[in-house]
C-alpha positions as CSV (number, residue, x, y, z in Angstrom):
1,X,-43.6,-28.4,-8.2
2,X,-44.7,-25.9,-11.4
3,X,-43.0,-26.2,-14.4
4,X,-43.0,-24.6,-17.7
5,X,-42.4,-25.8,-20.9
6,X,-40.0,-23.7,-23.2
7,X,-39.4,-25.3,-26.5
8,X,-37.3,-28.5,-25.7
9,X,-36.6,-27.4,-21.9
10,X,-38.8,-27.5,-18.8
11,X,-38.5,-24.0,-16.9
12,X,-39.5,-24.7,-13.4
13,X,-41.2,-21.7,-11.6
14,X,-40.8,-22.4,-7.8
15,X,-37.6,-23.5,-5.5
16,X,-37.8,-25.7,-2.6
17,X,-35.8,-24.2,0.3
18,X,-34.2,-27.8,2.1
19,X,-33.6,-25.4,4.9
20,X,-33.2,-27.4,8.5
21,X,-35.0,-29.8,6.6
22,X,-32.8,-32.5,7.4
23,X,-33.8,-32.2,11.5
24,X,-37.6,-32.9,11.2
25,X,-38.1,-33.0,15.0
26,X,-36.7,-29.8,15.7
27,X,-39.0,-28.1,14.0
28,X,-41.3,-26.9,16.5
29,X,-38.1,-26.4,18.6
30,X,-36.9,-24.0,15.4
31,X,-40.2,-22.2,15.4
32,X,-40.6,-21.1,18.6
33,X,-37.2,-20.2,18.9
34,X,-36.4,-18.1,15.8
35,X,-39.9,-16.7,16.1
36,X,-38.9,-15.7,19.9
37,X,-35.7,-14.1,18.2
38,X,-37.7,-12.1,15.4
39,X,-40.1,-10.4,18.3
40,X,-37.4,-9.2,20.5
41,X,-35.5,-8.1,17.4
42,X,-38.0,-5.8,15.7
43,X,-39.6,-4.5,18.9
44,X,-36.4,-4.1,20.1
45,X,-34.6,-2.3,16.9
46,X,-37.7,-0.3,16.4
47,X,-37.6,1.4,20.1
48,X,-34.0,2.1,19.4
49,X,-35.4,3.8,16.4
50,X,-38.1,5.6,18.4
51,X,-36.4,7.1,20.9
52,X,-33.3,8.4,18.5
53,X,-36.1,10.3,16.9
54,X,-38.3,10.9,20.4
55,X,-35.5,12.2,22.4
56,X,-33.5,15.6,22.2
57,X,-30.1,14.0,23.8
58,X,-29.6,11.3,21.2
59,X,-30.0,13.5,18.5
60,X,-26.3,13.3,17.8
61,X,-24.4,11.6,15.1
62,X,-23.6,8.8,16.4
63,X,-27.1,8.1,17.5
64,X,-28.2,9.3,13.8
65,X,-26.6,6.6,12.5
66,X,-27.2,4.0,14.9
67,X,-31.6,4.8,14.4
68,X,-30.6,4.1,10.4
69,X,-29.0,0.5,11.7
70,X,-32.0,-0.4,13.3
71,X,-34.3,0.6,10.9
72,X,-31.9,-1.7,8.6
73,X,-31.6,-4.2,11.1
74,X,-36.0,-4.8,11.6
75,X,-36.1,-4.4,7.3
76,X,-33.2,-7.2,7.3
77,X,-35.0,-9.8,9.6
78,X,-37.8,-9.2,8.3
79,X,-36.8,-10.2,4.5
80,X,-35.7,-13.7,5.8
81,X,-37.5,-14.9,8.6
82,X,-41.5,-14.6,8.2
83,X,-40.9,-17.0,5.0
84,X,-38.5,-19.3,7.1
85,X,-40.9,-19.1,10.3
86,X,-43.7,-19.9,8.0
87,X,-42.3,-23.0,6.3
88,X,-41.4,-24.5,9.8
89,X,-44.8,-24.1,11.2
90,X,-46.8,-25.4,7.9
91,X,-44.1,-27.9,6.2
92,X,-44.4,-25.7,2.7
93,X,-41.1,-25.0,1.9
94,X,-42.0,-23.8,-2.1
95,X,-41.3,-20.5,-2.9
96,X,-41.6,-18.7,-6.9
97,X,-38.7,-18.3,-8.3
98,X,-39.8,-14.5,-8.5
99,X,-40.3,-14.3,-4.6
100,X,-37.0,-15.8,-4.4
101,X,-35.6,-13.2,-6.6
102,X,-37.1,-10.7,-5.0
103,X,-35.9,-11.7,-1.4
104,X,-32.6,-12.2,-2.7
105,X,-32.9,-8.1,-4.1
106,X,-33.8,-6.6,-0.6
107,X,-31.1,-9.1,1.7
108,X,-28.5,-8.2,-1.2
109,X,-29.3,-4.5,-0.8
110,X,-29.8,-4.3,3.2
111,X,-26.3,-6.2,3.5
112,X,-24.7,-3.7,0.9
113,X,-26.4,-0.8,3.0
114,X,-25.3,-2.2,6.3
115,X,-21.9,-2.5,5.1
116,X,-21.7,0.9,4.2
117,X,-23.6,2.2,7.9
118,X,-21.4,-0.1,9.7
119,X,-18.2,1.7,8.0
120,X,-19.7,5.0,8.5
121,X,-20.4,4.3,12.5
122,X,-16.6,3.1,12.5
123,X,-15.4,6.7,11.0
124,X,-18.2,8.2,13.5
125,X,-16.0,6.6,16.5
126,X,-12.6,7.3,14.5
127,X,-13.7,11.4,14.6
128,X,-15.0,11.2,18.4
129,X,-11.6,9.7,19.8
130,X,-8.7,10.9,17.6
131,X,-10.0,14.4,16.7
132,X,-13.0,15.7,19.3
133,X,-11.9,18.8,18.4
134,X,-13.1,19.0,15.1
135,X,-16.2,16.3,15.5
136,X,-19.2,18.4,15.6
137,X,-17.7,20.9,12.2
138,X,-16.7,17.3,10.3
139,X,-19.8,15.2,11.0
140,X,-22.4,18.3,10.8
141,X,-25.8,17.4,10.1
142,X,-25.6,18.0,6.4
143,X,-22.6,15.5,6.2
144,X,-24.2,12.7,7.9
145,X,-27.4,13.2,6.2
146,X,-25.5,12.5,2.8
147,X,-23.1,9.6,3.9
148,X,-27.1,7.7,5.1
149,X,-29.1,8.8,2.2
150,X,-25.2,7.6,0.1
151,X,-25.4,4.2,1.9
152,X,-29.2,3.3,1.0
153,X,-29.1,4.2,-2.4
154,X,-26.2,2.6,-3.4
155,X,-27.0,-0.5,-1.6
156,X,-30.7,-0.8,-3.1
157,X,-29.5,0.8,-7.0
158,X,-26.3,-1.4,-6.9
159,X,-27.7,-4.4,-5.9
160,X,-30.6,-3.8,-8.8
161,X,-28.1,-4.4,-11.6
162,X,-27.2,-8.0,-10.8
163,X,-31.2,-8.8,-9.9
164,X,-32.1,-7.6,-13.8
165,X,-29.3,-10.4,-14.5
166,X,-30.7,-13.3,-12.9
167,X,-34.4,-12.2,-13.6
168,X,-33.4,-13.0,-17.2
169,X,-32.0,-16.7,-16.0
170,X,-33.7,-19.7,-16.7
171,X,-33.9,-22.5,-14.1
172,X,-34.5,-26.2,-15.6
173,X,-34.0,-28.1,-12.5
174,X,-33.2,-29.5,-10.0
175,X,-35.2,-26.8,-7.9
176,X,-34.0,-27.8,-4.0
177,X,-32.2,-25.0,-2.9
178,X,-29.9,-26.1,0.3
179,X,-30.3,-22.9,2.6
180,X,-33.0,-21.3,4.4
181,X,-32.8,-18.2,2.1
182,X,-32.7,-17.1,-1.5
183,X,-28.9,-16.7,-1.3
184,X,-27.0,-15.3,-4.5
185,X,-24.8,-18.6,-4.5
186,X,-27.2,-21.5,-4.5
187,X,-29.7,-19.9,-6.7
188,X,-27.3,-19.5,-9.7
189,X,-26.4,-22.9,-9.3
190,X,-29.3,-24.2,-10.1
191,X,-29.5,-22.4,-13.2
192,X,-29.3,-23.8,-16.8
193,X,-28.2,-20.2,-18.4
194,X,-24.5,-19.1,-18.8
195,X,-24.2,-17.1,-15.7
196,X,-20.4,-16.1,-16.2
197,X,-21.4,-12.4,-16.3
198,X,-23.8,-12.3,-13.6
199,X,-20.6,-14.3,-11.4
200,X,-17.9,-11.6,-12.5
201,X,-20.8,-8.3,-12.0
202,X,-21.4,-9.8,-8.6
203,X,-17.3,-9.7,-7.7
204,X,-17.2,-6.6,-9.3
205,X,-20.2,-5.2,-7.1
206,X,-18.4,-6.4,-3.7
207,X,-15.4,-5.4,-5.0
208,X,-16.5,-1.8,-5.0
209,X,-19.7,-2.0,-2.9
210,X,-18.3,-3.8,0.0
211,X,-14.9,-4.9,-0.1
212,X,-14.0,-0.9,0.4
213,X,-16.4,-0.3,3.4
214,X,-14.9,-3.3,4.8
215,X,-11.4,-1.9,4.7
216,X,-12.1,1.0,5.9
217,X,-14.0,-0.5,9.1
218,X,-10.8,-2.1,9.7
219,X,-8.8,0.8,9.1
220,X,-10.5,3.0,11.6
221,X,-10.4,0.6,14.0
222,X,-7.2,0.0,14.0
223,X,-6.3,3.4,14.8
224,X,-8.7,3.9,17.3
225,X,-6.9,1.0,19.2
226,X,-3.7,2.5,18.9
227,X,-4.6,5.6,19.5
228,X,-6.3,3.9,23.0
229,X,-3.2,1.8,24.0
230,X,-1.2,5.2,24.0
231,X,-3.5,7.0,26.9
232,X,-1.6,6.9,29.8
233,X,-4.3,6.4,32.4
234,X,-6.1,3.2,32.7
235,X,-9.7,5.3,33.0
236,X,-9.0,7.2,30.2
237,X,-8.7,3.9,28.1
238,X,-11.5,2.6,29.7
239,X,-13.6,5.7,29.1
240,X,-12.2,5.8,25.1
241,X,-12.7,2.0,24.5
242,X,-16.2,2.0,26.1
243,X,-17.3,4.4,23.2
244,X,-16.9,2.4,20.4
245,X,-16.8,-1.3,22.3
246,X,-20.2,-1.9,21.3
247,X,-19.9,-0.8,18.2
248,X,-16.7,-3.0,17.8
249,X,-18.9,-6.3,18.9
250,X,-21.5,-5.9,16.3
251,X,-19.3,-5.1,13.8
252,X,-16.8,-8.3,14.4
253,X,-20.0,-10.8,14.4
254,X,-21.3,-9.4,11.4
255,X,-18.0,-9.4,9.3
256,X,-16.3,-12.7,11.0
257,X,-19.3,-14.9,10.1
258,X,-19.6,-13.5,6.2
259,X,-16.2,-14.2,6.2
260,X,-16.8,-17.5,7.3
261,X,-19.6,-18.3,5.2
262,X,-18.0,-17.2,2.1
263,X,-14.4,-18.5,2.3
264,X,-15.6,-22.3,3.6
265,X,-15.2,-24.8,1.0
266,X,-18.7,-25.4,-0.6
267,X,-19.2,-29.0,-0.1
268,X,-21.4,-31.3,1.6
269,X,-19.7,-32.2,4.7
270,X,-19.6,-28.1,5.5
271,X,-22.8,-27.2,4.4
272,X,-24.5,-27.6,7.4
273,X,-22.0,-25.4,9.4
274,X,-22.6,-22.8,6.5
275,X,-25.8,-22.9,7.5
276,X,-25.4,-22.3,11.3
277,X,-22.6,-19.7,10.5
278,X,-25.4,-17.6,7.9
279,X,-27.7,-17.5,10.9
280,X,-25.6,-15.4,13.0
281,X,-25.3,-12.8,10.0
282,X,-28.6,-13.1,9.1
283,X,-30.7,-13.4,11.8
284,X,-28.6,-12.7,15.2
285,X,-26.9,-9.8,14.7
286,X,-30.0,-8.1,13.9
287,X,-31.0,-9.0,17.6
288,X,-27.4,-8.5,19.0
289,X,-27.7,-4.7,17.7
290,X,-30.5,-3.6,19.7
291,X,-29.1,-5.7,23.1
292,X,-25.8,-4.6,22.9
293,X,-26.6,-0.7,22.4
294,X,-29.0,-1.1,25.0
295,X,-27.3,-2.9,28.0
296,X,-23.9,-1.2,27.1
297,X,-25.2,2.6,26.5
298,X,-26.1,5.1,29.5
299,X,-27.6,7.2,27.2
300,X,-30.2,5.0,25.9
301,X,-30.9,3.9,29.1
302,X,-31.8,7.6,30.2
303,X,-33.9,7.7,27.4
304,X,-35.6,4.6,28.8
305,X,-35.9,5.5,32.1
306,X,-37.2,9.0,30.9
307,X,-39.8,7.1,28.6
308,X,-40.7,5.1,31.3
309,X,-41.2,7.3,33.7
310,X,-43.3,9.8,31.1
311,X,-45.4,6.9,30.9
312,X,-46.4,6.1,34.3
313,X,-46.8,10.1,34.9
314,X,-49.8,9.8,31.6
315,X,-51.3,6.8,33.7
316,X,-51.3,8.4,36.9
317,X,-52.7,11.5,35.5
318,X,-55.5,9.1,33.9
């Protein structure tokens, strides 16, 4: 491990990520199988993406916002797993302390953004079932365009602030970081600066940057369920519920694990199961998102079929 000598300290420059380091013969195992999960999520979140923008039908809002998830969704796996699929397959678990950094900047800023998109798709389904009437003049083009282009930049400028903070940090040792990511937590542990303004910018930053969105996720939901349990017909539930069902799933793996994560005791005996809890966040509802809108949703299945069957006319023709 690198270290630096600054007057009477020794800086150290790289982190060792323990990771699943503690299971040594599942490593393979781990490989294959999270590298298996990384494949079907970026093909599959990128032809989410592709036909959104391909096809005429899904250019709607709700399919506007779902093509901005998946583009979120490949950028978010891909911050976190070629570095963890990499380390399993060659044993190298060092990473700089300025790739760690700068990992920790685009997860920090792709959770913040998804936050946001996840509570914007919630008020997307909150329009469509309690006020159809108005949908299309609310959620015009213009309107949508802003609350996206509002959810990325604030995510990726927010998230900037508290990166400058740590940047200035110092880290003396000890340099084993026990996750499989550069997670805001375990790095500022580790450091030997006074970190109790980067701690109170950081609450302040999900206090405002994702606590809200949060809220109003569960607001909208909650009156899209009442506002289901009071149709009279079993079809027309059935018909409302299956609109925003999907939705609903991705939405109640992605919050319930962070919950989890972050309101678990921090000690040894739960680490581990902080760890299996931070891969569902992190790495499997990226791949849920593209499975769930695509097994659950006729319309992207037309678009599939009509893809498909485009395709097999070009090869024909050849």
């Amino acid at each position: 491990m690198e270290r630096k000598q600054q007057g009477n300290e020794t800086s150290i420059t790289e982190f060792i990520l323990l990771g699943f380091g503690n299971v040594p013969q599942l490593q393979i195992f781990l490989f294959l199988l999270f590298l298996v999960i990384y494949i079907v999520t970026t093909t599959g979140n990128i032809l989410i993406f592709a036909l959104v923008v391909a096809y005429q039908q899904l250019h709607t809002p709700m399919y506007f916002f779902l093509g901005n998830l998946s583009c979120l969704e490949t950028c978010y796996s891909s911050t976190i797993l070629p570095k963890m699929l990499t380390s399993l397959l060659t044993g190298d678990r060092t990473i700089s302390v300025s790739e760690c950094i700068t990992q920790l900047y685009f997860f920090g800023s792709l959770l913040t953004t998804e936050c946001s998109l996840l509570s914007v798709m919630a008020y997307d389904r909150y329009l469509a079932i309690l006020k159809p009437l108005h949908y299309a003049v609310l959620l015009n083009d213009r309107f949508c365009l802003q609350l996206v282009a509002w959810s990325w930049i604030s995510g990726f400028m927010s998230v900037a602030i508290i990166i400058f903070m740590m940047s200035q940090l110092r880290f003396c040792g000890p340099s084993e970081v026990d996750h499989f990511f550069c997670d805001f937590s375990p790095i500022i542990k580790l450091s030997c600066s006074d970190t109790h303004m980067l701690e109170v910018t950081a609450f302040i930053h999900s206090s405002i940057f994702t606590l809200p969105p949060f809220l109003l996720t569960v607001a909208s939901y909650v009156c899209i369920i009442s506002a289901i349990l009071r149709i009279p017909s079993t079809t027309g539930r059935q018909k409302a519920f299956s609109t925003c069902s999907s939705h609903l799933i991705v939405v109640t793996i992605f919050y319930g694990t962070i919950m989890i994560v972050y309101m678990l005791p921090d000690n040894n005996t739960l680490r581990d199961l902080n760890k299996v809890f931070s891969v569902f966040y992190t790495i499997l509802t990226p791949l849920v998102n593209p499975l769930i809108y695509s097994l659950r949703n006729k319309e992207v299945h037309k678009a599939l079929r009509r893809k498909t069957a485009n395709k097999q006319r070009a090869f024909c023709k050849s």
